[in-house]
N, CA and C atoms as an extended XYZ file, in Angstrom:
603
Properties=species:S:1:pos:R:3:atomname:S:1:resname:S:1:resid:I:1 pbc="F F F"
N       130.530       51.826      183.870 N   UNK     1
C       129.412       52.559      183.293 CA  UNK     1
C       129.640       52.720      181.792 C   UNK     1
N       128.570       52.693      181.119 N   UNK     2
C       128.640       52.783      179.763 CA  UNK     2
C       127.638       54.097      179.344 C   UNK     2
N       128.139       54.599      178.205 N   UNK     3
C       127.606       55.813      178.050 CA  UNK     3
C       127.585       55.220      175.963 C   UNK     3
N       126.409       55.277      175.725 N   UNK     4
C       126.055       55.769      174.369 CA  UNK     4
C       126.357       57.222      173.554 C   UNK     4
N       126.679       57.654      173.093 N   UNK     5
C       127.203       59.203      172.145 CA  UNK     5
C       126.654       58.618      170.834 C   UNK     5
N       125.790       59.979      170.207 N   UNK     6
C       125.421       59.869      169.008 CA  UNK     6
C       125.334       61.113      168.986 C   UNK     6
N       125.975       61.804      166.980 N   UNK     7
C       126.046       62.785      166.478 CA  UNK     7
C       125.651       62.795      165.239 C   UNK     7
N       125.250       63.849      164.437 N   UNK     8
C       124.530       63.965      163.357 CA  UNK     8
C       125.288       63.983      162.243 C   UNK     8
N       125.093       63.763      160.964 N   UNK     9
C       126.215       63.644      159.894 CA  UNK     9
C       125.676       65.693      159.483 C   UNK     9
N       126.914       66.051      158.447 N   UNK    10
C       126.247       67.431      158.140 CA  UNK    10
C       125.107       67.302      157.613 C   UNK    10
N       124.436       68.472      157.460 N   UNK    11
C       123.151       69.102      156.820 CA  UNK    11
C       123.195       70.030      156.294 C   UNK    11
N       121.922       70.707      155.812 N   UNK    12
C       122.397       72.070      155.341 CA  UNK    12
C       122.677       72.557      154.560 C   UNK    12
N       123.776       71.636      153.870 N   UNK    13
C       124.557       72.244      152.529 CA  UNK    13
C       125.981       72.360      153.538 C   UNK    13
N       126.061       72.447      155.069 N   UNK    14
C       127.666       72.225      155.218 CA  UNK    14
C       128.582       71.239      155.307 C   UNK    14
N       129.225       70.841      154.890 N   UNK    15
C       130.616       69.953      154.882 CA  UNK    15
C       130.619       69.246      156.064 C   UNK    15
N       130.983       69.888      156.916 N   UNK    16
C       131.130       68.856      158.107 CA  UNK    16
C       129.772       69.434      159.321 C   UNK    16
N       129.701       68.354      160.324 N   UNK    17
C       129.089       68.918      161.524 CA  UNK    17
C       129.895       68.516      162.508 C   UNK    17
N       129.995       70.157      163.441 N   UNK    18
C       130.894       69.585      164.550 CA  UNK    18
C       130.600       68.695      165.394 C   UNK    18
N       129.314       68.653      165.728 N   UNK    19
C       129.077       67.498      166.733 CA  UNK    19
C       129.733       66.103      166.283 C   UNK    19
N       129.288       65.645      164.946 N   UNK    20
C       130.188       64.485      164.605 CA  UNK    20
C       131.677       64.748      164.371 C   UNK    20
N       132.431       65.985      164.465 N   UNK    21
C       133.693       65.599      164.779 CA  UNK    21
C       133.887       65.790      166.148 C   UNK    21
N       133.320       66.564      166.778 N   UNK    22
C       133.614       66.420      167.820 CA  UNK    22
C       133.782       64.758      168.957 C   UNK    22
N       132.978       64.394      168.389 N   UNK    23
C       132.383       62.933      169.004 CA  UNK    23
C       133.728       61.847      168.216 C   UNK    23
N       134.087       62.008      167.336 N   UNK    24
C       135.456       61.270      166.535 CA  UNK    24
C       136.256       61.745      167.025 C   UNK    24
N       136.537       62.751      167.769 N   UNK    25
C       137.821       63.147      168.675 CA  UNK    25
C       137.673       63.085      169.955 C   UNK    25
N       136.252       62.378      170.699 N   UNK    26
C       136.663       61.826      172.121 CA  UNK    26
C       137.129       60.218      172.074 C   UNK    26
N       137.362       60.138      173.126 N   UNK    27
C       138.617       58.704      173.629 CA  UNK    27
C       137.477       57.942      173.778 C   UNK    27
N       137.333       56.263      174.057 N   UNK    28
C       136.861       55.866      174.162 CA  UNK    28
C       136.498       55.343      175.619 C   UNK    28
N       137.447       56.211      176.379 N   UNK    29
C       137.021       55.597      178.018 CA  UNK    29
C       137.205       57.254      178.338 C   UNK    29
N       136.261       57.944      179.324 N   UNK    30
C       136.513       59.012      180.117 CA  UNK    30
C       136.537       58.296      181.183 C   UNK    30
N       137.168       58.705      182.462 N   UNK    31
C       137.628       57.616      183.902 CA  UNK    31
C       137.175       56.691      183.888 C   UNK    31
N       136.033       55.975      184.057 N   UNK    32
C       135.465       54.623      184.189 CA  UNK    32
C       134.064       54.835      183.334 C   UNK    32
N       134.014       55.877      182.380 N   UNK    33
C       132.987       55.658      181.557 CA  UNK    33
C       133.321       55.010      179.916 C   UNK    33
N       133.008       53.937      180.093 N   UNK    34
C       133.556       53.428      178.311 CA  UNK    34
C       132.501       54.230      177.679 C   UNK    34
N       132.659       54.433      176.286 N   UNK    35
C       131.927       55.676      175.332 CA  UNK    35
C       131.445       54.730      173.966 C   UNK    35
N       130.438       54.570      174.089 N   UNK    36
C       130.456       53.653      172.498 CA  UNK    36
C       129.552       55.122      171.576 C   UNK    36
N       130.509       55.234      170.200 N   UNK    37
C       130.265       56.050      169.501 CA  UNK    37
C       129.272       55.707      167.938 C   UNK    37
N       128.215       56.411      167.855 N   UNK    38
C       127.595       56.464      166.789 CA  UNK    38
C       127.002       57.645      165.871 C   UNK    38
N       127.007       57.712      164.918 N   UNK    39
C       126.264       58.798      163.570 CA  UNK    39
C       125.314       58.270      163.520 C   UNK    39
N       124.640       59.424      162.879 N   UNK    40
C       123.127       59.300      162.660 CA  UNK    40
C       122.771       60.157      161.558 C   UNK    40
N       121.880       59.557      161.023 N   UNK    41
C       121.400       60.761      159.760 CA  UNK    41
C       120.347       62.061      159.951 C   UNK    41
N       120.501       62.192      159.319 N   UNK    42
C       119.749       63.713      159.959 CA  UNK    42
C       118.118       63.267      158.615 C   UNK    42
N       117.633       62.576      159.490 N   UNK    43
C       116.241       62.228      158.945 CA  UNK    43
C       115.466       61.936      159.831 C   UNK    43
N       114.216       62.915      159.642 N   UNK    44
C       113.204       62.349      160.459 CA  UNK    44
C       112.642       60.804      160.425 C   UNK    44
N       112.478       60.152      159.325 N   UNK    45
C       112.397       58.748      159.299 CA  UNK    45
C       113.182       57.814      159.693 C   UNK    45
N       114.875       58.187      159.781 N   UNK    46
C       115.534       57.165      159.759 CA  UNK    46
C       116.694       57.815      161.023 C   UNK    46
N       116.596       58.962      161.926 N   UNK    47
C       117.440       58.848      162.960 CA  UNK    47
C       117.077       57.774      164.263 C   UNK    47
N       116.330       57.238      164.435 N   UNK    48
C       115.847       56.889      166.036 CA  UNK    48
C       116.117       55.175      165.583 C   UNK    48
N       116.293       54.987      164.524 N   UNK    49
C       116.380       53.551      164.662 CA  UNK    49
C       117.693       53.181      164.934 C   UNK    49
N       119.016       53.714      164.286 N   UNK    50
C       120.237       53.450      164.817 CA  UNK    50
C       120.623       52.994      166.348 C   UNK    50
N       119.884       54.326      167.209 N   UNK    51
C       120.064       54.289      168.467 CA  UNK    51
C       119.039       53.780      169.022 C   UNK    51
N       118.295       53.113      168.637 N   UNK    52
C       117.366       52.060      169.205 CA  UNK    52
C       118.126       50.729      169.222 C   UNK    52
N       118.683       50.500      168.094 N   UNK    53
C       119.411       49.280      168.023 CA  UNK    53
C       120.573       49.384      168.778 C   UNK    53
N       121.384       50.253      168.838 N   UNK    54
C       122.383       50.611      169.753 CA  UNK    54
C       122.148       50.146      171.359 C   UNK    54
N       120.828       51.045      171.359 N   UNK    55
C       120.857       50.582      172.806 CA  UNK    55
C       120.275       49.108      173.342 C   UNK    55
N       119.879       48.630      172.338 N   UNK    56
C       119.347       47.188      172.421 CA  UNK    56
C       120.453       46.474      172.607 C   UNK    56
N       121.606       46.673      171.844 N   UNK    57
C       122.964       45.909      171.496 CA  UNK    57
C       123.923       46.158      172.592 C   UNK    57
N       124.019       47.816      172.884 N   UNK    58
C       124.768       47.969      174.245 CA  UNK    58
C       124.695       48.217      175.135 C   UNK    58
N       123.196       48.193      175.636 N   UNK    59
C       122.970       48.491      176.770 CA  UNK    59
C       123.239       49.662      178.123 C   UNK    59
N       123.555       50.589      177.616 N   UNK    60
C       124.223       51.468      177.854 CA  UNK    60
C       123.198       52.241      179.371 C   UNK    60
N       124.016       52.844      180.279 N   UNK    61
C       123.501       53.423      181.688 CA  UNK    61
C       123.175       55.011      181.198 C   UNK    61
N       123.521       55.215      179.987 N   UNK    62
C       123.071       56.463      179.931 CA  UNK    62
C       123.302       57.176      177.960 C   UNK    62
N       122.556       57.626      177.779 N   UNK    63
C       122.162       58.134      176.074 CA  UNK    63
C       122.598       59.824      176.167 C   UNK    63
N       123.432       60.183      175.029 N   UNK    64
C       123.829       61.748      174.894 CA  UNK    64
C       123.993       61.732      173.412 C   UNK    64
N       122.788       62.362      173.143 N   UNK    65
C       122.859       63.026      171.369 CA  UNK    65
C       123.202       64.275      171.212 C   UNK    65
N       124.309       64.271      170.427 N   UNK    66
C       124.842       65.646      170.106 CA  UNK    66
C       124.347       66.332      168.390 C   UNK    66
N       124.027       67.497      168.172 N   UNK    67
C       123.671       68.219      167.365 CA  UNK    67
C       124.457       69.430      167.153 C   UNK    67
N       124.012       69.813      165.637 N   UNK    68
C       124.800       71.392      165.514 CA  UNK    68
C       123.741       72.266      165.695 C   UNK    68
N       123.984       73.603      166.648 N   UNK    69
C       122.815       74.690      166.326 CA  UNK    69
C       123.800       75.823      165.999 C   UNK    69
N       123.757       76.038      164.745 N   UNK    70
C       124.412       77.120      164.350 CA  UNK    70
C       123.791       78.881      164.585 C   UNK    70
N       124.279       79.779      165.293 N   UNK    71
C       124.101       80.776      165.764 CA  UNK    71
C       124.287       80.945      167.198 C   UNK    71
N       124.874       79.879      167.614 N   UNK    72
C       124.715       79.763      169.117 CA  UNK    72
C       126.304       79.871      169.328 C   UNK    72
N       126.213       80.521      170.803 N   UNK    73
C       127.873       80.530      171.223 CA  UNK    73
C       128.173       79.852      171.768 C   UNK    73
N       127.615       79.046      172.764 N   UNK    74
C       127.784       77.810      173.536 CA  UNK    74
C       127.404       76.617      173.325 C   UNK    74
N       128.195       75.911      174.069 N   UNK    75
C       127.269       74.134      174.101 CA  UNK    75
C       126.210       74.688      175.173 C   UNK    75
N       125.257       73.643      174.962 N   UNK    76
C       123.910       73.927      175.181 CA  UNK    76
C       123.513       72.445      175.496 C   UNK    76
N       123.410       72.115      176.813 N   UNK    77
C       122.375       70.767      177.385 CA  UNK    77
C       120.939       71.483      177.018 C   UNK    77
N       120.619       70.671      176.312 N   UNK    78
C       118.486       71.018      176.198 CA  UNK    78
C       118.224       70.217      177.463 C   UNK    78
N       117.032       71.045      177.922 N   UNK    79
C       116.156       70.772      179.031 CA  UNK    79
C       114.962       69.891      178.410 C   UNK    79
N       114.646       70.996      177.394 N   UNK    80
C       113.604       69.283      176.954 CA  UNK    80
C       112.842       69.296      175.460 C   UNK    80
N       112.097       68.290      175.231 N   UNK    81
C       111.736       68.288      173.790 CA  UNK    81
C       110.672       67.891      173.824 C   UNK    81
N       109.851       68.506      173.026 N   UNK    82
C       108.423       68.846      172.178 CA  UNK    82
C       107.559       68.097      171.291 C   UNK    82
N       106.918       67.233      171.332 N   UNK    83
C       106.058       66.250      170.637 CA  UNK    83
C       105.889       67.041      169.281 C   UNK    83
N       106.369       67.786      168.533 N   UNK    84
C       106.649       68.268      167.134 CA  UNK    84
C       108.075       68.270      166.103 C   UNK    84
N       107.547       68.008      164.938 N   UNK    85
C       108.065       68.370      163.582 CA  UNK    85
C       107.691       69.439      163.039 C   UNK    85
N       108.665       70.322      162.845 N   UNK    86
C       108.179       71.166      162.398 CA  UNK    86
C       109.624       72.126      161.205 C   UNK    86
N       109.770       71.557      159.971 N   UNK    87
C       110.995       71.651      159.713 CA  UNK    87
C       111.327       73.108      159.059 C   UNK    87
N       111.827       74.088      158.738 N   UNK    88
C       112.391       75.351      157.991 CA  UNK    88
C       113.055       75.099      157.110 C   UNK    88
N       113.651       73.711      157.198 N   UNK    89
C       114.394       73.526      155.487 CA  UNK    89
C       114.158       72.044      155.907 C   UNK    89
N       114.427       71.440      154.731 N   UNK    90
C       114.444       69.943      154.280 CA  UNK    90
C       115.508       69.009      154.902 C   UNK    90
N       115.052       67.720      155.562 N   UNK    91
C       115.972       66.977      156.345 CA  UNK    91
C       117.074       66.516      154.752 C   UNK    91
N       117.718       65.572      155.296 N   UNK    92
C       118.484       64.898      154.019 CA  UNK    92
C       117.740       63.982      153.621 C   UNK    92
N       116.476       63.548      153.630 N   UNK    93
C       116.312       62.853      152.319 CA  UNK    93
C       114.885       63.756      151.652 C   UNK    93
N       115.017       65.133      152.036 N   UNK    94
C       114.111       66.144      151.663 CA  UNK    94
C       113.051       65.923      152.516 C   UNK    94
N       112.481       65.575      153.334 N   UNK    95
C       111.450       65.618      154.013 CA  UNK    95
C       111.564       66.734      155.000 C   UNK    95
N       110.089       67.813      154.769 N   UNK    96
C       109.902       68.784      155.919 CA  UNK    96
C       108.434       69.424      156.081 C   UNK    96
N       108.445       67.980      157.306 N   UNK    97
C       107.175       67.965      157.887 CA  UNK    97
C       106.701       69.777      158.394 C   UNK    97
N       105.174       69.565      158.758 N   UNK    98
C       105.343       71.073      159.376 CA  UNK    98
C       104.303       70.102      160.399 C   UNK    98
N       104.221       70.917      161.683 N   UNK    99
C       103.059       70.843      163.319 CA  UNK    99
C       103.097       69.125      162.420 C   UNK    99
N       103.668       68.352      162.515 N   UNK   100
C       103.386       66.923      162.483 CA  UNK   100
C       103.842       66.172      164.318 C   UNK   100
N       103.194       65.448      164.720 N   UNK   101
C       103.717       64.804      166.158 CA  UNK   101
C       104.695       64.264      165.470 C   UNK   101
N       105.772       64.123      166.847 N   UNK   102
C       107.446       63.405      166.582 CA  UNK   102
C       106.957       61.617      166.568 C   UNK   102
N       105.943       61.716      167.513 N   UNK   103
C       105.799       60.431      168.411 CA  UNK   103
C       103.899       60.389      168.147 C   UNK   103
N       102.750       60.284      167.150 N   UNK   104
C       101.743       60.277      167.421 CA  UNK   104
C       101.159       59.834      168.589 C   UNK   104
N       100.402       60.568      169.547 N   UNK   105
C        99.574       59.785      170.734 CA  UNK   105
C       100.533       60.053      171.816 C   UNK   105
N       102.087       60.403      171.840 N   UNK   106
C       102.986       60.400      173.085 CA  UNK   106
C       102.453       61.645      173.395 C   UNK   106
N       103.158       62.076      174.668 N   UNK   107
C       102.940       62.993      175.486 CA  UNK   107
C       103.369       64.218      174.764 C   UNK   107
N       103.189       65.541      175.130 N   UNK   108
C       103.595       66.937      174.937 CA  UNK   108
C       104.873       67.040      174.919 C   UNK   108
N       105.458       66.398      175.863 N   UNK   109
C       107.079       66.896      175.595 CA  UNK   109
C       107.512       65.801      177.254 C   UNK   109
N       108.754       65.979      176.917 N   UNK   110
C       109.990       64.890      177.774 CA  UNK   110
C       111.083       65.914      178.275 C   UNK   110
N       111.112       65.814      179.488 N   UNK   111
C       112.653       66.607      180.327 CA  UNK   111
C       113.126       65.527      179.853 C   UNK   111
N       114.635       66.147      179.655 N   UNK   112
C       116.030       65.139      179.776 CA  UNK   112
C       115.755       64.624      180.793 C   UNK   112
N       116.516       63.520      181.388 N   UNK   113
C       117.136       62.557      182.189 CA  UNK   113
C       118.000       62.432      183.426 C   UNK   113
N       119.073       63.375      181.848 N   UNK   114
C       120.596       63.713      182.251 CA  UNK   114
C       120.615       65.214      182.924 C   UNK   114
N       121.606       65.230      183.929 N   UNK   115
C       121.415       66.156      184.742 CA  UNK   115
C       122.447       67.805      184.189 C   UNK   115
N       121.076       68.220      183.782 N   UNK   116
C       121.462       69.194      182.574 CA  UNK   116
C       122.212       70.305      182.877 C   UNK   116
N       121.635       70.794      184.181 N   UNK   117
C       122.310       72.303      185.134 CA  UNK   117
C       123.745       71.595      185.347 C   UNK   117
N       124.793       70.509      185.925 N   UNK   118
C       125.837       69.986      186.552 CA  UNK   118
C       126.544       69.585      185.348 C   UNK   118
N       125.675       69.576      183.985 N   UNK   119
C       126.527       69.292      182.673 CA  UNK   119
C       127.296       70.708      182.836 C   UNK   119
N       126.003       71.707      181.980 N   UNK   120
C       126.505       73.075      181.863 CA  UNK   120
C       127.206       73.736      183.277 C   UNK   120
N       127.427       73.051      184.019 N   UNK   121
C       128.231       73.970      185.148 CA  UNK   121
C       129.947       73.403      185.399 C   UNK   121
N       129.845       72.019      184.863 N   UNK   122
C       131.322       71.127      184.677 CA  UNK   122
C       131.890       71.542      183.677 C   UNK   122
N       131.064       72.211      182.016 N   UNK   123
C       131.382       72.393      181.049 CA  UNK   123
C       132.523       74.256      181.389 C   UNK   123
N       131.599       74.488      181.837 N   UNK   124
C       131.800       75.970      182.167 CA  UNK   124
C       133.083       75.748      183.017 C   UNK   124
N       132.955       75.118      184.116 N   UNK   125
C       134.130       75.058      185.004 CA  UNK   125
C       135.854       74.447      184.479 C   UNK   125
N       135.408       73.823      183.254 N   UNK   126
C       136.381       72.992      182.077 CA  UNK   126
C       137.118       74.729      181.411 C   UNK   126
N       136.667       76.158      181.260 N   UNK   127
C       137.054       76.967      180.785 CA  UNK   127
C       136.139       77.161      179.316 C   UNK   127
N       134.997       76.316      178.987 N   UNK   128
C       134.443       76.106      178.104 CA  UNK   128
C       133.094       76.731      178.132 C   UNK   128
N       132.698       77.843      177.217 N   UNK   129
C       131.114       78.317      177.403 CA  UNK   129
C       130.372       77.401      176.950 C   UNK   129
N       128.755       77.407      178.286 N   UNK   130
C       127.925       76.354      178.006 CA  UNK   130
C       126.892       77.358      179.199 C   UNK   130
N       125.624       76.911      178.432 N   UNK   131
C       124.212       77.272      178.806 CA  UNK   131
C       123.085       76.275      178.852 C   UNK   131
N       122.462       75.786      180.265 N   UNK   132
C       121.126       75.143      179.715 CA  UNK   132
C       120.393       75.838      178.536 C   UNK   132
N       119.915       75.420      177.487 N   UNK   133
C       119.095       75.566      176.499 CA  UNK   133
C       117.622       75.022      176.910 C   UNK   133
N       116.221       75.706      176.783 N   UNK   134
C       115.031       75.710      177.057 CA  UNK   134
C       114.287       74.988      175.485 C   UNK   134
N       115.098       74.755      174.635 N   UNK   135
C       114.123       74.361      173.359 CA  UNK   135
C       115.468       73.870      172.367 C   UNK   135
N       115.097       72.724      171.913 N   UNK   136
C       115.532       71.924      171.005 CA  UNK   136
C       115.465       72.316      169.489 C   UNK   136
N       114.318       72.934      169.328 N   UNK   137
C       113.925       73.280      167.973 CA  UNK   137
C       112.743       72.577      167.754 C   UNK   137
N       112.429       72.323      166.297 N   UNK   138
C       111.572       71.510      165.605 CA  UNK   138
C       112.145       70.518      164.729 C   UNK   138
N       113.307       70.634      164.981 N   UNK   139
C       113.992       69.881      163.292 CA  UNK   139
C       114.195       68.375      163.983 C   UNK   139
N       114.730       67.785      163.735 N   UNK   140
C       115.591       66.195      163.474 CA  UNK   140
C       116.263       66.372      165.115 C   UNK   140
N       116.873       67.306      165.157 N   UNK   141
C       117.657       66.926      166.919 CA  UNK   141
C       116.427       67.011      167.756 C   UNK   141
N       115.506       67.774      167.459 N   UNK   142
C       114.354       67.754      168.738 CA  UNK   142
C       113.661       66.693      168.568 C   UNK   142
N       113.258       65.808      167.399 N   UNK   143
C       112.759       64.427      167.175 CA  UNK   143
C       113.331       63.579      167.751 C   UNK   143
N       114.992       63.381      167.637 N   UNK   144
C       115.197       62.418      167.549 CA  UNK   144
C       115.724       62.340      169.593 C   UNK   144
N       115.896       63.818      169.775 N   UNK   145
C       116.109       63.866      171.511 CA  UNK   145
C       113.976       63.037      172.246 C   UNK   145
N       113.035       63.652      171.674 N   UNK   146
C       112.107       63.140      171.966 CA  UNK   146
C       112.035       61.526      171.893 C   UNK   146
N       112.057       61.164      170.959 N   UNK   147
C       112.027       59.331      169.924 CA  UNK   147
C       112.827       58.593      171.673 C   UNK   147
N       113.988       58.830      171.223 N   UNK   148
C       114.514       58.522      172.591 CA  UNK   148
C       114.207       58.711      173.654 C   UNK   148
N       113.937       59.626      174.635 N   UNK   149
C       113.119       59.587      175.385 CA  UNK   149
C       111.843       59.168      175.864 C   UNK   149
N       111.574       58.543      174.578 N   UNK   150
C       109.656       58.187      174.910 CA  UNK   150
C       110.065       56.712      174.201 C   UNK   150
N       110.980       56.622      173.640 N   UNK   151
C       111.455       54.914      173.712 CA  UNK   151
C       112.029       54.633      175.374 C   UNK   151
N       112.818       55.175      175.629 N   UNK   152
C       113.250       54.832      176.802 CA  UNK   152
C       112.224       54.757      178.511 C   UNK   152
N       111.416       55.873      178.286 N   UNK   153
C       110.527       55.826      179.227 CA  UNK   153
C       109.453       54.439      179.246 C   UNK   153
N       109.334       53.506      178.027 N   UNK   154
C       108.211       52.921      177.826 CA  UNK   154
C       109.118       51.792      177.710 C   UNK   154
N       110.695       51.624      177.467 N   UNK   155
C       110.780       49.896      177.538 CA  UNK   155
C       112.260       50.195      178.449 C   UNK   155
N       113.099       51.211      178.378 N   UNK   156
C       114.389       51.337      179.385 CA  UNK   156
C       114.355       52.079      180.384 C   UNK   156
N       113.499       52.009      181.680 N   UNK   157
C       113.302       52.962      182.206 CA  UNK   157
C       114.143       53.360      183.025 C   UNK   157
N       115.424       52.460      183.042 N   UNK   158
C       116.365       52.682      183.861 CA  UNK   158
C       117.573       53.763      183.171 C   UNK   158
N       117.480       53.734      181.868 N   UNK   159
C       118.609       54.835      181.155 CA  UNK   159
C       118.532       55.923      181.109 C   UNK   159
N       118.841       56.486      181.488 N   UNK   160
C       119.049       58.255      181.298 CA  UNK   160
C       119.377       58.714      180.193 C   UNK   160
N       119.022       59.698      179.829 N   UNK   161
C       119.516       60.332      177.853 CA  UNK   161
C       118.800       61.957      178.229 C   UNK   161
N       119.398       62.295      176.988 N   UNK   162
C       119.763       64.057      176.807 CA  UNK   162
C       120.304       64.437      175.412 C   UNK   162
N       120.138       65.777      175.067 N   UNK   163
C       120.660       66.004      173.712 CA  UNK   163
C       121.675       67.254      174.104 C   UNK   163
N       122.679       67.427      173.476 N   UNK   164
C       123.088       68.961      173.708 CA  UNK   164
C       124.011       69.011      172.288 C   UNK   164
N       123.492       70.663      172.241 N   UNK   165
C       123.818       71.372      170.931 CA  UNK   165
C       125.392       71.804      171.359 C   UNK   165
N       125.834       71.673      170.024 N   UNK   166
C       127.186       72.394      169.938 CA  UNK   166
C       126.900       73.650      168.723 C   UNK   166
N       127.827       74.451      168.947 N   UNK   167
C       128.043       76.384      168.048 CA  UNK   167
C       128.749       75.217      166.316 C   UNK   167
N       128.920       76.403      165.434 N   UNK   168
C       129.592       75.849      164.114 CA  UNK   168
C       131.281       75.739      164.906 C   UNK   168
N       132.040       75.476      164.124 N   UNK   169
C       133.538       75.441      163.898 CA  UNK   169
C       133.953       76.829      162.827 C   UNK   169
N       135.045       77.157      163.880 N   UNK   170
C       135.295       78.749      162.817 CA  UNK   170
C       135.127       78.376      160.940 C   UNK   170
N       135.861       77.034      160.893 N   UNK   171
C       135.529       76.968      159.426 CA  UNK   171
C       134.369       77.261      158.700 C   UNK   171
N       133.117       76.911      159.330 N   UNK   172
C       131.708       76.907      158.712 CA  UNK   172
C       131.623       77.959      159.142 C   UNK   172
N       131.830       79.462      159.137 N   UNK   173
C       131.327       80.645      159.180 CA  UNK   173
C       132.327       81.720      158.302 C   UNK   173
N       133.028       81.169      157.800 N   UNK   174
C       133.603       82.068      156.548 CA  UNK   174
C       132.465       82.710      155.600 C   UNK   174
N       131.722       82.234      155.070 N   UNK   175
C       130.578       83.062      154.683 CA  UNK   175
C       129.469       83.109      155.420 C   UNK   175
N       129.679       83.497      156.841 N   UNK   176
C       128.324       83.530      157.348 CA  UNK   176
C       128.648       84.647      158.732 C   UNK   176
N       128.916       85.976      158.216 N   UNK   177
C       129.853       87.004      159.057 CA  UNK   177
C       128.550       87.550      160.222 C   UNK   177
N       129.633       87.233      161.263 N   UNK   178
C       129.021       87.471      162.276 CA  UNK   178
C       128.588       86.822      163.275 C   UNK   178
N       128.506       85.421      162.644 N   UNK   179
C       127.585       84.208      163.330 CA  UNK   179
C       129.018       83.727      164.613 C   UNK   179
N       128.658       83.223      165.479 N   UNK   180
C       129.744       82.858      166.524 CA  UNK   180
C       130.044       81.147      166.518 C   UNK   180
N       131.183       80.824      166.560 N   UNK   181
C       131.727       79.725      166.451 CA  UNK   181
C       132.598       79.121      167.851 C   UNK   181
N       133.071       77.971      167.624 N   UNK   182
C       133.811       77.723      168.461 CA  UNK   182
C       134.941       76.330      168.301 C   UNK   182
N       135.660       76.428      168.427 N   UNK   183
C       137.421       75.332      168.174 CA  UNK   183
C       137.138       74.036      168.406 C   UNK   183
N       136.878       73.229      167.736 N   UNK   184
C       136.487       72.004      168.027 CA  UNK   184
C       137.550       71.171      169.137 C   UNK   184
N       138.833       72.122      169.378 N   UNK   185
C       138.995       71.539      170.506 CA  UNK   185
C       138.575       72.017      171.586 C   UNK   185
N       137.957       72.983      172.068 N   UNK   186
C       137.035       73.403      172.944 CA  UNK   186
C       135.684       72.595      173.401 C   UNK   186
N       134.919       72.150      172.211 N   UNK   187
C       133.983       71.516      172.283 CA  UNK   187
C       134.167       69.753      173.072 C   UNK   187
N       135.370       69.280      172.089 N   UNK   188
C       135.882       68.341      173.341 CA  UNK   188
C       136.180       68.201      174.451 C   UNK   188
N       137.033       69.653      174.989 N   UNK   189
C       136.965       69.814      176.174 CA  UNK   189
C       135.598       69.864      177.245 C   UNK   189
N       134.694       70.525      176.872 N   UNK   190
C       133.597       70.705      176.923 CA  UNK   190
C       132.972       69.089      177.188 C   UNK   190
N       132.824       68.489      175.607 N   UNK   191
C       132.170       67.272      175.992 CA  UNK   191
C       132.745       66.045      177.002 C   UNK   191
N       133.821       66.194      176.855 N   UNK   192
C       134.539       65.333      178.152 CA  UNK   192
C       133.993       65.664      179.617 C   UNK   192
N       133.916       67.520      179.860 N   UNK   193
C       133.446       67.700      181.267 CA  UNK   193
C       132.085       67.348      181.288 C   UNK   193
N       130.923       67.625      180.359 N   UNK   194
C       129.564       67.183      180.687 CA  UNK   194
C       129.622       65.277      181.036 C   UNK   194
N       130.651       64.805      179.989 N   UNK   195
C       130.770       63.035      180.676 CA  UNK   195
C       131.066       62.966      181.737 C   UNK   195
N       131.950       63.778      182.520 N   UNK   196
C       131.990       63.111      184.194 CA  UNK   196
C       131.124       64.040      184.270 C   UNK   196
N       130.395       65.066      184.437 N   UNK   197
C       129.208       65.423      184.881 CA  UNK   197
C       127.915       64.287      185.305 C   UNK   197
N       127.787       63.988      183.884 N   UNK   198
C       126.271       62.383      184.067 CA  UNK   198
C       126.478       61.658      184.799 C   UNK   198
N       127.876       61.218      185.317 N   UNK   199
C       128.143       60.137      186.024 CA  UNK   199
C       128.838       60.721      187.260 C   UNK   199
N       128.824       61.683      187.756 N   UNK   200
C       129.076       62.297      188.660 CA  UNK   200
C       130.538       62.145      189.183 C   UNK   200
N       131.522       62.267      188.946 N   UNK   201
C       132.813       62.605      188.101 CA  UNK   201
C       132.996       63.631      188.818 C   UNK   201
């Protein structure tokens, strides 16, 4: 089985994003799942093509985009995503659409795939806090979790895909008191148990 991973470069104004380190510190095989790893930019114009080509190139049994949602205490499988743009600050190449469709003419919104409750319950059972999440946002991870999904429904209908948020890294909350973080080796732990989760592991 092959599993696709894609994570976001920072935004924001922060230095790093954990999801992309997190994703540089998993292995490249979990039991019999090989892991092919990719970044992505945090642009509404230019995230969905990477992993379009990706999955053209590797063919992969199953798609997992990882994101940062900072304020959050847990990893977070999203349940599903929203035929909107709708941005609060500027992607990286400054673009911030507002009520724009992700996908003009696609549907209202896309459930994940990936089996979101048995992520967050492997994650949890790993010693790692994790919550289904009900909303993606509006920004670039809820685009680019949609893009995928409504690519995949219309030419891969056999792949499964999902997005899930990761919390900051204690580092990125030194000036931001109060906000909850979490050890990026936690988050690995974490993302390793949601991988045998998808594949039933």
């Amino acid at each position: 089985m092959k599993l696709l991973l894609t994570a976001f470069e920072p935004f924001g104004g922060e230095a790093v994003n954990p999801a992309e380190e997190a994703m540089g510190r998993m292995p490249d095989r979990v039991g019999d799942v090989e892991i092919v790893k990719l970044a992505v930019p945090v642009t509404f114009a230019g995230c969905l093509a990477p992993v379009a080509e990706a999955i053209e190139r590797e063919a992969p049994d199953a798609v997992l985009c990882l994101g940062q949602a900072g304020g959050r205490a847990a990893i977070t499988p999203e349940r599903v995503a929203v035929n909107v743009d709708d941005a609060r600050i500027p992607d990286n190449a400054g673009e911030q659409p507002v009520d724009r469709p992700a996908v003009p003419g696609g549907p209202a919104a896309y459930f994940a795939t990936l089996p979101v409750k048995a992520m967050a319950e492997a994650i949890r059972a790993a010693g790692v806090a994790a919550e289904v999440s009900n909303t993606a946002g509006t920004f670039v991870c809820n685009h680019l979790m949609y893009a995928v999904l409504h690519l995949l429904a219309e030419r891969y209908p056999g792949v499964w895909a999902g997005f899930m948020h990761v919390p900051f890294v204690p580092e990125q909350t030194g000036d931001k008191p109060g906000q909850p973080s979490m050890p990026l080796a936690d988050m690995v732990r974490g993302l390793t148990a949601a991988v045998g989760a998808i594949f039933g592991a």
